[in-house]
PDB file with one MODEL, atoms N, CA, C and O in Angstrom:
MODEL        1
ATOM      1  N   UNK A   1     -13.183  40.802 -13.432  1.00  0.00           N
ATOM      2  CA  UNK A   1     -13.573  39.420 -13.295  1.00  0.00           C
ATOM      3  C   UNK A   1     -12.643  38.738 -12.312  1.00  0.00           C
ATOM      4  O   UNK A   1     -11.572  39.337 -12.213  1.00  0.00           O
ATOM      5  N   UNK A   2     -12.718  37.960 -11.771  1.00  0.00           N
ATOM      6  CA  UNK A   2     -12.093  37.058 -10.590  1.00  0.00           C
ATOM      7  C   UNK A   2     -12.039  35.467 -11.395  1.00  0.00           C
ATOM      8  O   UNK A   2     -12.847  34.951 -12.167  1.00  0.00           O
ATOM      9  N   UNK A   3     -10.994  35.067 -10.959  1.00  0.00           N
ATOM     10  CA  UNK A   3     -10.648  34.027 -11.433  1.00  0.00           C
ATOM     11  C   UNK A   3     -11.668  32.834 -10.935  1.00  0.00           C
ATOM     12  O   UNK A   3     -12.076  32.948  -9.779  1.00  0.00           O
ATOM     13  N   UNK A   4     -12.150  31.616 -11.756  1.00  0.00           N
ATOM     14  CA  UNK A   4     -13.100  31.596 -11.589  1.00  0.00           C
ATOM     15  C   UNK A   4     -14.606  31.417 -12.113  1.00  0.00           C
ATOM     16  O   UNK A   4     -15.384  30.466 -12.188  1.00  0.00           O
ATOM     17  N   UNK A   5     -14.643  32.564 -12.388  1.00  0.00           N
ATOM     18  CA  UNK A   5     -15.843  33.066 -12.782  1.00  0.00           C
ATOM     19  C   UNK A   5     -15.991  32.935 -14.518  1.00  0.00           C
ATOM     20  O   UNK A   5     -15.171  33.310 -15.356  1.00  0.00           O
ATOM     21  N   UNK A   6     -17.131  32.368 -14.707  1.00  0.00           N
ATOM     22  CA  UNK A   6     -17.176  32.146 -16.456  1.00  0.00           C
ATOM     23  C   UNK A   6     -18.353  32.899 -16.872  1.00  0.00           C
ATOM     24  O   UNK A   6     -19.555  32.811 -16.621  1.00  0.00           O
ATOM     25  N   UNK A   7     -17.434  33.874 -17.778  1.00  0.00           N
ATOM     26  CA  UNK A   7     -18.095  34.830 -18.452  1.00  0.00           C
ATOM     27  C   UNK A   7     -18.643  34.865 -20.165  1.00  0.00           C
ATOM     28  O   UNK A   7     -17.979  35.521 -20.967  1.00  0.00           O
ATOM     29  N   UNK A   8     -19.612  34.279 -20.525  1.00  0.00           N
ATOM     30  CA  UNK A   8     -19.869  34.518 -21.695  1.00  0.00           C
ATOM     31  C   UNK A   8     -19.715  35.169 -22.859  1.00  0.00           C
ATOM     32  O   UNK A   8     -20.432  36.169 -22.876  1.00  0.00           O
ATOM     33  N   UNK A   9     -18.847  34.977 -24.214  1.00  0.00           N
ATOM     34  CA  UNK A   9     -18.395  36.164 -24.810  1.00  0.00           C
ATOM     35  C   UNK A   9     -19.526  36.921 -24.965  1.00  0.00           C
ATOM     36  O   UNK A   9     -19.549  38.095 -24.596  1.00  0.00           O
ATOM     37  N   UNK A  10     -20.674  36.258 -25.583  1.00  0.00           N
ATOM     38  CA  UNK A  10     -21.845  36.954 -26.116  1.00  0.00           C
ATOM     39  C   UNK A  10     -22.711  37.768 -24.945  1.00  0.00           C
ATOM     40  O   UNK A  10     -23.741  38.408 -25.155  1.00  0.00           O
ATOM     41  N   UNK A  11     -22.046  37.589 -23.664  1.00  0.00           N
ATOM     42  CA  UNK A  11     -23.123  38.324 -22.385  1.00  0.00           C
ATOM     43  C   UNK A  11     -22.105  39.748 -22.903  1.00  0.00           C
ATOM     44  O   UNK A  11     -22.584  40.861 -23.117  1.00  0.00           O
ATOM     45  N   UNK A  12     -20.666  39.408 -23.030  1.00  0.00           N
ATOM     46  CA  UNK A  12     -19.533  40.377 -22.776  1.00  0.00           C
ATOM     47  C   UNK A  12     -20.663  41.566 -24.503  1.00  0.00           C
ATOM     48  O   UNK A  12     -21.227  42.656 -24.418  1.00  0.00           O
ATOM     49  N   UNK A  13     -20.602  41.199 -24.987  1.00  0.00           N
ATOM     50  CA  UNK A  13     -20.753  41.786 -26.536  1.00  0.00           C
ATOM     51  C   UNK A  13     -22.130  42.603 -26.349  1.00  0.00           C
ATOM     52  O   UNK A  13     -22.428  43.757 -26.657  1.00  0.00           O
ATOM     53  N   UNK A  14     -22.904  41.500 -25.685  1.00  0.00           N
ATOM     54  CA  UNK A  14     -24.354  42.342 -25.766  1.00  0.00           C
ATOM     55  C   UNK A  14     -24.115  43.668 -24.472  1.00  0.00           C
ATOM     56  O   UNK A  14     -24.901  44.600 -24.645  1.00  0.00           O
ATOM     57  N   UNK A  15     -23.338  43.812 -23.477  1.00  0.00           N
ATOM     58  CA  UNK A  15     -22.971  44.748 -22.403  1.00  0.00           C
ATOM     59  C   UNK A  15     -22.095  45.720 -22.704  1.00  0.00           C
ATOM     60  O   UNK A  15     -22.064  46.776 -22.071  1.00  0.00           O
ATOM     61  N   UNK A  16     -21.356  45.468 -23.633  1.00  0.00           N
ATOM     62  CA  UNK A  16     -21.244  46.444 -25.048  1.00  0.00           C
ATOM     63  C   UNK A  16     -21.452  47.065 -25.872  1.00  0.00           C
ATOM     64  O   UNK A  16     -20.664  47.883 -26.346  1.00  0.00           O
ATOM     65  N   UNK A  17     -22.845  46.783 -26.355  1.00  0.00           N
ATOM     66  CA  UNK A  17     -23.443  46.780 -27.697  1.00  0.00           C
ATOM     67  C   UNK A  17     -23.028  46.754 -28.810  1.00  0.00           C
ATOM     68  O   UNK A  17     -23.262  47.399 -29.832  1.00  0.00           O
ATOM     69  N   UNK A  18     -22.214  45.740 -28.478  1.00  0.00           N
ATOM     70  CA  UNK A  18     -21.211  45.665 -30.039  1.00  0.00           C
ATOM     71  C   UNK A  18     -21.872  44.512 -30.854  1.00  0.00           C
ATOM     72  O   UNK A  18     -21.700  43.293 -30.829  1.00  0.00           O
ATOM     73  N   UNK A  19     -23.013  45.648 -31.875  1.00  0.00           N
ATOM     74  CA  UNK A  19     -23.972  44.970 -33.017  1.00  0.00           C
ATOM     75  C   UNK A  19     -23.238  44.022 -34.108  1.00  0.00           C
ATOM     76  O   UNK A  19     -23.733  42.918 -34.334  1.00  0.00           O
ATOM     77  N   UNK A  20     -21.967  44.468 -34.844  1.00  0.00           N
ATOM     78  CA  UNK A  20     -21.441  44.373 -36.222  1.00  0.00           C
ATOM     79  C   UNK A  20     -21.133  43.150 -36.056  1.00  0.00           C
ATOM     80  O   UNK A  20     -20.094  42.726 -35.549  1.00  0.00           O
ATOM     81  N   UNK A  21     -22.484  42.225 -36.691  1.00  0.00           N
ATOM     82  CA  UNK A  21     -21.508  40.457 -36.326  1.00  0.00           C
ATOM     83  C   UNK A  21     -20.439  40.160 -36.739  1.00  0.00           C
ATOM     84  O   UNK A  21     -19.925  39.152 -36.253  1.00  0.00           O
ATOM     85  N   UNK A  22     -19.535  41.084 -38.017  1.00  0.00           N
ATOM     86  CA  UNK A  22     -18.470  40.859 -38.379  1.00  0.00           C
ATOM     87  C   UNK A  22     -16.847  40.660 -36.973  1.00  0.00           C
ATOM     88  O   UNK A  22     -15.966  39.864 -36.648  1.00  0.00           O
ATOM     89  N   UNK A  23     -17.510  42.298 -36.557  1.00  0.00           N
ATOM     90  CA  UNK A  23     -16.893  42.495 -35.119  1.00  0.00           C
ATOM     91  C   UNK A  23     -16.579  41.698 -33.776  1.00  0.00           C
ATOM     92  O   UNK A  23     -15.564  41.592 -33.089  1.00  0.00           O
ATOM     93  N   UNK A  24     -18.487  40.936 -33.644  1.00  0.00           N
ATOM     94  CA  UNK A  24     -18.259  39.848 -32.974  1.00  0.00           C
ATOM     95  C   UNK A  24     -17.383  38.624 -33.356  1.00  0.00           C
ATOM     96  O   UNK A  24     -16.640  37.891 -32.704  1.00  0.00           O
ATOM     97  N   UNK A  25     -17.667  38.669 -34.359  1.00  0.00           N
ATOM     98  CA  UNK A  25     -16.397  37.356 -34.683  1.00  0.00           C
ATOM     99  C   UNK A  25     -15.218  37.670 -34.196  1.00  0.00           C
ATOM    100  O   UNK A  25     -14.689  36.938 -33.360  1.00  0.00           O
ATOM    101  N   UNK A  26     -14.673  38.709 -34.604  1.00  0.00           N
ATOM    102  CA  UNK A  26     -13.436  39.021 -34.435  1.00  0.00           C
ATOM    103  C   UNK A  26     -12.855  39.119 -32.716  1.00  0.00           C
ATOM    104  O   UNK A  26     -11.724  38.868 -32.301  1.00  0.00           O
ATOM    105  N   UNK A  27     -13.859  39.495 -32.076  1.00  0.00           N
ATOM    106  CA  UNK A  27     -13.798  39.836 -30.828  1.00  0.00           C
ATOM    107  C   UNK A  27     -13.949  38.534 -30.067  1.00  0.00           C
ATOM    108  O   UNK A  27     -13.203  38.371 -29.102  1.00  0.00           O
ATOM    109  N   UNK A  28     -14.828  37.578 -30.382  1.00  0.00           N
ATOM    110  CA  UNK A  28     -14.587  36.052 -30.231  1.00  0.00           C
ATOM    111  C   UNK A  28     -13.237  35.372 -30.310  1.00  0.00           C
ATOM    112  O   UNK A  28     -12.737  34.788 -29.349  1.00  0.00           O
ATOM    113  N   UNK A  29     -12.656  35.478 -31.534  1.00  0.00           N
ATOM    114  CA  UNK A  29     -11.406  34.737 -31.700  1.00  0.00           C
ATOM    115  C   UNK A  29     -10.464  35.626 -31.701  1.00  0.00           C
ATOM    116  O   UNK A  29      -9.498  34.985 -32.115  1.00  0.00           O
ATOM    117  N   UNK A  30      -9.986  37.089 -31.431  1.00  0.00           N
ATOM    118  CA  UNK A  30      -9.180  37.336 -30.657  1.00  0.00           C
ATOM    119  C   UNK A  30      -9.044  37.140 -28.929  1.00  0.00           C
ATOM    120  O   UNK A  30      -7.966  37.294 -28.355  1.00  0.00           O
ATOM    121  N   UNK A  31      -9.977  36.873 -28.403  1.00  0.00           N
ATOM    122  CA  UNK A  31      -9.874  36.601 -27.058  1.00  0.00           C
ATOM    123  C   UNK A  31      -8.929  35.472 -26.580  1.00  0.00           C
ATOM    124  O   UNK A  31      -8.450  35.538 -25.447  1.00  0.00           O
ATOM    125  N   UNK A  32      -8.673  34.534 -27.328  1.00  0.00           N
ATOM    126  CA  UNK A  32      -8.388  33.112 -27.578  1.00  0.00           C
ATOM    127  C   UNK A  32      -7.576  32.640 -28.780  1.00  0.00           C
ATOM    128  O   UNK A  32      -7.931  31.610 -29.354  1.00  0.00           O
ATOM    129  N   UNK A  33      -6.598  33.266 -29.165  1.00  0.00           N
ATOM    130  CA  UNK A  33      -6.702  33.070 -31.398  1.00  0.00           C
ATOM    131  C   UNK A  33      -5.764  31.283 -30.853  1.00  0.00           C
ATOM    132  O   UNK A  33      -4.991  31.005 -29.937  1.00  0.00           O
ATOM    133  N   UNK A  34      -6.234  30.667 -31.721  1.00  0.00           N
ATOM    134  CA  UNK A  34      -4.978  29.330 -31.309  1.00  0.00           C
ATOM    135  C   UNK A  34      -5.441  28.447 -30.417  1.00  0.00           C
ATOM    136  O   UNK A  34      -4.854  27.367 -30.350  1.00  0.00           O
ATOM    137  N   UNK A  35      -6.587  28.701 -29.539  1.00  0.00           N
ATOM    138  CA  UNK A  35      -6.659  27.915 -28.250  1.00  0.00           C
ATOM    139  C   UNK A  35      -7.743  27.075 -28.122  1.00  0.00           C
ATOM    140  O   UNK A  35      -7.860  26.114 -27.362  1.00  0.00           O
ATOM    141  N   UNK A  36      -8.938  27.740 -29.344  1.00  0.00           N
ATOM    142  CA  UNK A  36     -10.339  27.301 -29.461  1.00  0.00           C
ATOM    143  C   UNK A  36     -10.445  25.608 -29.686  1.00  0.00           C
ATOM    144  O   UNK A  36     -11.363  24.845 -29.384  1.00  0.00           O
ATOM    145  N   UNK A  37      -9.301  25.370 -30.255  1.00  0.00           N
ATOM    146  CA  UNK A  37      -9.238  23.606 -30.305  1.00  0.00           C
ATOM    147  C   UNK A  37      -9.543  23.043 -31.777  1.00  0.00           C
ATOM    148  O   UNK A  37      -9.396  21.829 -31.922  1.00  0.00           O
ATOM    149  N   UNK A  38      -9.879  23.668 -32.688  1.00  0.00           N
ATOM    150  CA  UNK A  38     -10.009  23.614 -34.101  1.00  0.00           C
ATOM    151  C   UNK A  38      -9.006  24.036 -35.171  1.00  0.00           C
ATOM    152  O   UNK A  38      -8.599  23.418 -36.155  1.00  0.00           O
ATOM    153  N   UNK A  39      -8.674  25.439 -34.647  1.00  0.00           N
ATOM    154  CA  UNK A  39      -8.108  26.349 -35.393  1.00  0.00           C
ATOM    155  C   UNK A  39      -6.643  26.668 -35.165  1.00  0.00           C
ATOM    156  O   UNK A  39      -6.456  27.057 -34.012  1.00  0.00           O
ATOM    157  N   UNK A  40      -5.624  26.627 -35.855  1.00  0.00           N
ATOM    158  CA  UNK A  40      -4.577  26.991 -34.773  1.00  0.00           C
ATOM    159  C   UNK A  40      -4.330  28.349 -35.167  1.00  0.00           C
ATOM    160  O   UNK A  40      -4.991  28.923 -36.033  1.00  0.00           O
ATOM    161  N   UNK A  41      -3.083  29.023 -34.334  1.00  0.00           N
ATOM    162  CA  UNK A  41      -2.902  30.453 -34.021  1.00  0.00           C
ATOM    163  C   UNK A  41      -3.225  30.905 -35.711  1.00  0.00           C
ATOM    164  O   UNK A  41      -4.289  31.458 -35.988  1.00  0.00           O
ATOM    165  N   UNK A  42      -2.013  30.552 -36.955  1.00  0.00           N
ATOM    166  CA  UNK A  42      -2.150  31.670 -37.887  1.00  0.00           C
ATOM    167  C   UNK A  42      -3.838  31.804 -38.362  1.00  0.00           C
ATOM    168  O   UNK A  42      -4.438  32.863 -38.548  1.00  0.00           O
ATOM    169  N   UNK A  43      -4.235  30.810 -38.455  1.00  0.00           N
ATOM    170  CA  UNK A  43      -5.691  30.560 -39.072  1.00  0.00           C
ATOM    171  C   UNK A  43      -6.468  31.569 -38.406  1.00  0.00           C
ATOM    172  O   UNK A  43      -6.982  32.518 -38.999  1.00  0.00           O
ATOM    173  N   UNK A  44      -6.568  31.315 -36.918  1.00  0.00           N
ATOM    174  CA  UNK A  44      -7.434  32.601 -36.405  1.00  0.00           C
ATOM    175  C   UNK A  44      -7.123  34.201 -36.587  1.00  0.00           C
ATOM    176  O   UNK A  44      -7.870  35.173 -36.700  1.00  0.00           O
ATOM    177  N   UNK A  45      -5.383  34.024 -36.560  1.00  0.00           N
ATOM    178  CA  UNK A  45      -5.028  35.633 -36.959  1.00  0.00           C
ATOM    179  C   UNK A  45      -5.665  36.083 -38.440  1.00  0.00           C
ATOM    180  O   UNK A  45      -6.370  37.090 -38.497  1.00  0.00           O
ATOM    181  N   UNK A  46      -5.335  35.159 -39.827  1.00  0.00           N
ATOM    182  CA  UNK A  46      -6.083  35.203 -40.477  1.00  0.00           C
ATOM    183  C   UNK A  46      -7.606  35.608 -40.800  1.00  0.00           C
ATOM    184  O   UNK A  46      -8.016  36.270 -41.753  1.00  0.00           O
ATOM    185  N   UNK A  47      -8.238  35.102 -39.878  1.00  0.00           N
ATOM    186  CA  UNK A  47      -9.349  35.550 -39.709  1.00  0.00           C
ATOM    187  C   UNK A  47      -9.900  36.437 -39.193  1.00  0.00           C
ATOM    188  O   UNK A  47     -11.012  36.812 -39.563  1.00  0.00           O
ATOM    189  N   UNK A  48      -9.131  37.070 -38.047  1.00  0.00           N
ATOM    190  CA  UNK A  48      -9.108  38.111 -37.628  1.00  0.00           C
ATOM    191  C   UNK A  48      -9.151  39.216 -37.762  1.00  0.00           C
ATOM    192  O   UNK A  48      -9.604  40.181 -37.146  1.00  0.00           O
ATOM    193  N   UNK A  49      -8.258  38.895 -39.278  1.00  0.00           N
ATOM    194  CA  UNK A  49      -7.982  40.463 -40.354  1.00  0.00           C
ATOM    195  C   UNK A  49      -8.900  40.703 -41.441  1.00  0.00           C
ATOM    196  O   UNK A  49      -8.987  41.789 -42.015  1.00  0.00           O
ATOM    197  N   UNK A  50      -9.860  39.270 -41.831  1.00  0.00           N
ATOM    198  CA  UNK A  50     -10.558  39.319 -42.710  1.00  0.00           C
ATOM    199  C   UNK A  50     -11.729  39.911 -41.861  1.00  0.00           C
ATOM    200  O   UNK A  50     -12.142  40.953 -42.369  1.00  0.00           O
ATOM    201  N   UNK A  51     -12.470  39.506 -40.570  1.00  0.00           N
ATOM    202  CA  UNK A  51     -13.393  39.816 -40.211  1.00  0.00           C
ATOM    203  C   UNK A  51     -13.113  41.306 -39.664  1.00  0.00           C
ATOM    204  O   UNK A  51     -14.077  42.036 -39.434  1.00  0.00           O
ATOM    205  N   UNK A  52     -11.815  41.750 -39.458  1.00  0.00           N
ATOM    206  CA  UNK A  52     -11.726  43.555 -39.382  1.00  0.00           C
ATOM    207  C   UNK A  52     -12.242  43.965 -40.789  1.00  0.00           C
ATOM    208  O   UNK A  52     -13.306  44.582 -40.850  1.00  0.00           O
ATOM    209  N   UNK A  53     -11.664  43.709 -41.749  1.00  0.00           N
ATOM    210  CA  UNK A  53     -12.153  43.991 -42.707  1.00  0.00           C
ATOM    211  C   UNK A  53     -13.439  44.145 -43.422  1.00  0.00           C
ATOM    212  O   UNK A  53     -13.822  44.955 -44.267  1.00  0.00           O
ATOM    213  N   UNK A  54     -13.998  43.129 -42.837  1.00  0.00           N
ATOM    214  CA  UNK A  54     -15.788  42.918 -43.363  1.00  0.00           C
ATOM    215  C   UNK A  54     -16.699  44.102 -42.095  1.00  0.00           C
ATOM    216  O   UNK A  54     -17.579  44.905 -42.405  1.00  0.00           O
ATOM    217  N   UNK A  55     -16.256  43.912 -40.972  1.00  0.00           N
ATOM    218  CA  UNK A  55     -16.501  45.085 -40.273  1.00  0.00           C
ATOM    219  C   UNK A  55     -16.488  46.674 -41.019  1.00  0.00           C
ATOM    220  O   UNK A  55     -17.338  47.562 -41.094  1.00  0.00           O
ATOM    221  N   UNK A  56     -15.527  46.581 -41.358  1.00  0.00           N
ATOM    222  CA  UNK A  56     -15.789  48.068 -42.222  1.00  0.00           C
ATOM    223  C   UNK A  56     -16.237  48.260 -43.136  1.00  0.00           C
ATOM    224  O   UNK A  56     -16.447  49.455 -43.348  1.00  0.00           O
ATOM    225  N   UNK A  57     -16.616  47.377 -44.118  1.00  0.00           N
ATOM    226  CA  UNK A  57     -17.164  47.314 -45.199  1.00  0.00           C
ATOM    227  C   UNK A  57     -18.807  47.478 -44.339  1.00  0.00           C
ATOM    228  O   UNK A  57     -19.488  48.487 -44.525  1.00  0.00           O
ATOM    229  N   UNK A  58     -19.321  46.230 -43.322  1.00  0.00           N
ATOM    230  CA  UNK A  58     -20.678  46.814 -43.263  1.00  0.00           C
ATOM    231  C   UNK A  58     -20.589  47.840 -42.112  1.00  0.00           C
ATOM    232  O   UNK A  58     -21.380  47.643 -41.189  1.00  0.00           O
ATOM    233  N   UNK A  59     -19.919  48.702 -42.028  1.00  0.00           N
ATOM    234  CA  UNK A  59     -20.074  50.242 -41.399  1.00  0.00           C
ATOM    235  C   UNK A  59     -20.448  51.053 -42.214  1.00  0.00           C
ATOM    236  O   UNK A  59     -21.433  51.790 -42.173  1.00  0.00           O
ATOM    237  N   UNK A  60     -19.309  50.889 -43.338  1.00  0.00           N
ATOM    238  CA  UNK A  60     -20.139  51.951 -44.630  1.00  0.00           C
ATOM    239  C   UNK A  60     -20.919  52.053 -45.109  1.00  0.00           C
ATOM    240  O   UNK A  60     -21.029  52.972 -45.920  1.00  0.00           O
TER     241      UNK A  60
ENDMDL
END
């Protein structure tokens, strides 16, 4: 990517195929944890670990 250029997480996810909406979450607010303007850093790390977690649960 070139600076610049605005890239959609969800264009990024679907060019991926990364289905597991748990995953997408996670992959959302790690890109950014702290910066989104709501949430600050621990809250998103927090969440981060819960939505790894729910990821594996719906893998199994």
């Amino acid at each position: 990517m070139k600076p610049g250029v605005f890239v959609d997480v969800y264009d990024v996810l679907q060019a991926w195929a990364v289905t597991n909406p748990a995953l997408q979450h996670l992959i959302k607010k790690a890109l950014a944890p702290g910066q989104r303007g709501h949430k600050d850093l621990e809250t998103d790390m927090n969440d981060i670990v819960a939505s790894a977690q729910r990821a594996k649960e719906l893998e199994q």
